[in-house]
C-alpha positions in Angstrom: 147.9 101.9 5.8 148.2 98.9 8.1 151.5 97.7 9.1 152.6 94.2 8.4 153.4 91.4 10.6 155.5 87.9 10.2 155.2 85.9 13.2 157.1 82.4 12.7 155.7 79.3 14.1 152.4 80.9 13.9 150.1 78.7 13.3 149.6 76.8 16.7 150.0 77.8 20.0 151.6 80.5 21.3 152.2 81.7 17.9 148.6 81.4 16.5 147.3 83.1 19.7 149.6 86.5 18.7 148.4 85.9 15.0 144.7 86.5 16.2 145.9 89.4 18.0 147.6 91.3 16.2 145.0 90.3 12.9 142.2 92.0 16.0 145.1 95.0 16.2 144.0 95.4 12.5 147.1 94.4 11.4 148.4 92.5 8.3 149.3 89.1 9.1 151.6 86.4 8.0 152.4 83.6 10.1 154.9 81.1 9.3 154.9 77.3 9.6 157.1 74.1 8.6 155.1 71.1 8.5 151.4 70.3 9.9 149.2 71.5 6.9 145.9 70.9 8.9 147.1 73.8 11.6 147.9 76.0 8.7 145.1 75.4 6.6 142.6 75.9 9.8 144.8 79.4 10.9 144.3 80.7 7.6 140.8 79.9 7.1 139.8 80.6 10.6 142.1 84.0 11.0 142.2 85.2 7.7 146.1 85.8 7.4 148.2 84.2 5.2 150.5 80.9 5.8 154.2 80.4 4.3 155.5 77.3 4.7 159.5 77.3 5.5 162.4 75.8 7.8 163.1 78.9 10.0 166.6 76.6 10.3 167.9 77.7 6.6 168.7 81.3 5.5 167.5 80.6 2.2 164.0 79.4 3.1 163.8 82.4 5.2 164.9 85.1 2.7 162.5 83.2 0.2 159.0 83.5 2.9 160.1 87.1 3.8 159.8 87.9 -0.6 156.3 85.9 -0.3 154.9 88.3 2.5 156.5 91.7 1.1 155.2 90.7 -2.6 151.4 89.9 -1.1 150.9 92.0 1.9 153.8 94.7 1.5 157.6 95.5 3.6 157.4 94.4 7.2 157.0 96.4 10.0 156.1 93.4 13.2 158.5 90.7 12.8 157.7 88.3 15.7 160.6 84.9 15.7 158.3 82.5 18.1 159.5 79.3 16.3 160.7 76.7 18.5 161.2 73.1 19.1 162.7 70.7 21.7 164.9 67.6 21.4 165.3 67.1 24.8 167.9 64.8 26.9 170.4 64.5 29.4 174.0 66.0 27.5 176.1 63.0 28.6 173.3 60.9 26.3 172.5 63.8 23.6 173.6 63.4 20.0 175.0 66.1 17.8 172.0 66.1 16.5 169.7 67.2 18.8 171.9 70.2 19.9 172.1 71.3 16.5 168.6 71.3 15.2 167.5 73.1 18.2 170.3 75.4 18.0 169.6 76.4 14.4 165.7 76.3 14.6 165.7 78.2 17.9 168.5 80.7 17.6 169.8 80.6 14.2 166.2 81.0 12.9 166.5 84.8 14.8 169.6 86.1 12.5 167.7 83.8 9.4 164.3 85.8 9.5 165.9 89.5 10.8 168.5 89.8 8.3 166.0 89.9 5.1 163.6 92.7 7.2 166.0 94.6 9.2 167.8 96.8 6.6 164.3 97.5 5.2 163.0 98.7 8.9 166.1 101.0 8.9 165.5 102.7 6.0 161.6 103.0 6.9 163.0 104.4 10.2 160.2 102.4 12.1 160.4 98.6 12.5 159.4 96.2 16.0 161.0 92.9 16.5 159.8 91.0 19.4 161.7 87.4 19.9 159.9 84.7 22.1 162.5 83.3 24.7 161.7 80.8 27.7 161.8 80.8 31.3 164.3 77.8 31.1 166.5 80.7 28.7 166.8 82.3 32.4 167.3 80.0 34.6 168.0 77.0 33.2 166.5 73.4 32.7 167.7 69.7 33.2 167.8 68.2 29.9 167.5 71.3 28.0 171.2 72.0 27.6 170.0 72.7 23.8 167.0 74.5 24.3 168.1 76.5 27.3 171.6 77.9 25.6 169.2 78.5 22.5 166.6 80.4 24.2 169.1 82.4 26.5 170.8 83.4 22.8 168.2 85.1 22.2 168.2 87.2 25.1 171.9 88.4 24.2 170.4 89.0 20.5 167.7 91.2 21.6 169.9 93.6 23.7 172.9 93.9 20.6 170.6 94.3 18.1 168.4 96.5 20.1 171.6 99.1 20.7 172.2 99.2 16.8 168.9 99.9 15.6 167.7 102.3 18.3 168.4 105.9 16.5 166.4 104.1 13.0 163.2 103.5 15.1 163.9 100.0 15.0 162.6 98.4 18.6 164.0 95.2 19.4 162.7 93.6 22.9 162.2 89.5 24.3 159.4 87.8 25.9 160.2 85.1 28.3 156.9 83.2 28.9 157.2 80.4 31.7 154.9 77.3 31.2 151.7 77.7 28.5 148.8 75.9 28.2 149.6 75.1 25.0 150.1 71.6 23.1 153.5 71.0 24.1 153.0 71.6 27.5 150.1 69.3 27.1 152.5 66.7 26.3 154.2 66.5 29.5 153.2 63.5 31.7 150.4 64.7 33.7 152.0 64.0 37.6 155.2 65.9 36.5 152.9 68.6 35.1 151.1 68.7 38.1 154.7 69.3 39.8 155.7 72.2 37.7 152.1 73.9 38.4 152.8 73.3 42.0 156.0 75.3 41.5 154.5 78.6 39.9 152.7 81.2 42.4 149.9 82.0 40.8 148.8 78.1 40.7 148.3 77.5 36.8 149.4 77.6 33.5 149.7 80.7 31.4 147.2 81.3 28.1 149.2 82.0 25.0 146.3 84.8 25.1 148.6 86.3 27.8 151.9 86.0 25.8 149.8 87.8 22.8 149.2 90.7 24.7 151.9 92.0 25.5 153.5 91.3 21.8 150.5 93.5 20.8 151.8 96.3 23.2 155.4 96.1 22.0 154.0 95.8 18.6 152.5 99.0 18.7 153.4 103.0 18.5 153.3 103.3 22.4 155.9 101.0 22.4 158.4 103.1 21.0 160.4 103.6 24.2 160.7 100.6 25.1 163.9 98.2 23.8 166.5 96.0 24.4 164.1 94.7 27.3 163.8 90.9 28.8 160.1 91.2 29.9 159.1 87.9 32.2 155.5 86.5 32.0 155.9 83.5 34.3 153.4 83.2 36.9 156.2 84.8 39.6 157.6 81.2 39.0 161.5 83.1 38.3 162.2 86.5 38.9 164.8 87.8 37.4 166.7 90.9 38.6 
């Protein structure tokens, strides 16, 4: 029987790229979204997986899309947290605000989505949970006090909650990509983008096809040896020890 999959924020970059993956894996796929209805509508149509719509920010939205998937597509195995957002600025000048909405979208959203699947995952005594950090988790950003203590949460997640699920077959390991084609990225003015591509070794921009990869490896059964890892895919732009 195929195993299930949840990837959050899946329906657009990074996250739609590991959707198409792991729906070529043969895998069952939901991928959850909160707002743009066009990217869903076009994932679902064009991948074939189904969409829940749900703020990764609230416990209750997230209990609610984990009862969707298990009622349509069955328990799940893959649970991928990839949502994200930025509300970037300078701490002096940041409001409450912004810290907090990243905080709980980016990090909270983590304990939000794992708590409904993990106890299931236990008792299966097989389960892979793959968190999508960042680069600037590692090493830091300027302006990204939010994002940056968010995403290097994660990272301190992943190694906990790998060492208490290890004996139940439960695999819990992060991805830190560096800077994605993707539309975010696309975002950024082009002469400071030109700057950061300046700054990574291999002289361009990873593909979320890259990112998907190696969440299809840790996805799968070889992968059972492998937890509590921080795996890197930056370009050589920071190596971390």
């Amino acid at each position: 029987m195929a195993r299930v999959a949840f990837v959050t924020g899946g329906t657009r970059g990074i996250g739609r790229a590991i959707c198409e993956r792991l729906v070529a894996d043969g895998l069952k796929v939901a991928a959850g979204y909160s707002g743009n209805e066009t990217a869903a509508e076009a994932c679902a149509k064009e991948l074939g997986v189904m969409v829940v719509k749900g703020n990764v920010g609230s416990f209750d939205d997230c209990a609610a899309a984990v009862k969707k998937v298990e009622a349509e597509l069955g328990p799940v195995d893959v649970l991928v947290n990839n949502a994200g957002i930025t509300r970037d600025g300078m701490l002096h000048k940041m409001s409450y605000e912004q810290w907090s909405e990243v905080i709980r979208v980016n990090m909270d959203s983590a304990f939000n989505m794992t708590r409904p699947v993990i106890e299931g995952m236990r008792d299966r005594g097989w389960g892979r949970i793959i968190n999508i950090s960042s680069i600037n988790g590692q090493k830091g950003q300027m302006g990204q006090t939010n994002y940056s203590a968010a995403k290097a949460g994660l990272i301190g997640f992943t190694k906990a909650l790998a060492l208490e699920n290890a004996k139940k077959g439960v695999t819990v390991n992060v991805i830190c990509p560096g800077y994605i084609d993707t539309e975010m990225v696309a975002a950024v003015p082009e002469n400071v983008l030109a700057g950061i591509i300046a700054g990574i070794p291999v002289g361009r921009l990873g593909k979320g096809e890259e990112i998907a990869d190696m969440v299809s490896f840790l996805a799968g059964e070889r992968a059972g040896f492998v937890t509590g890892a921080t795996l890197s895919l930056n370009g050589g732009q920071y190596m971390a020890a």
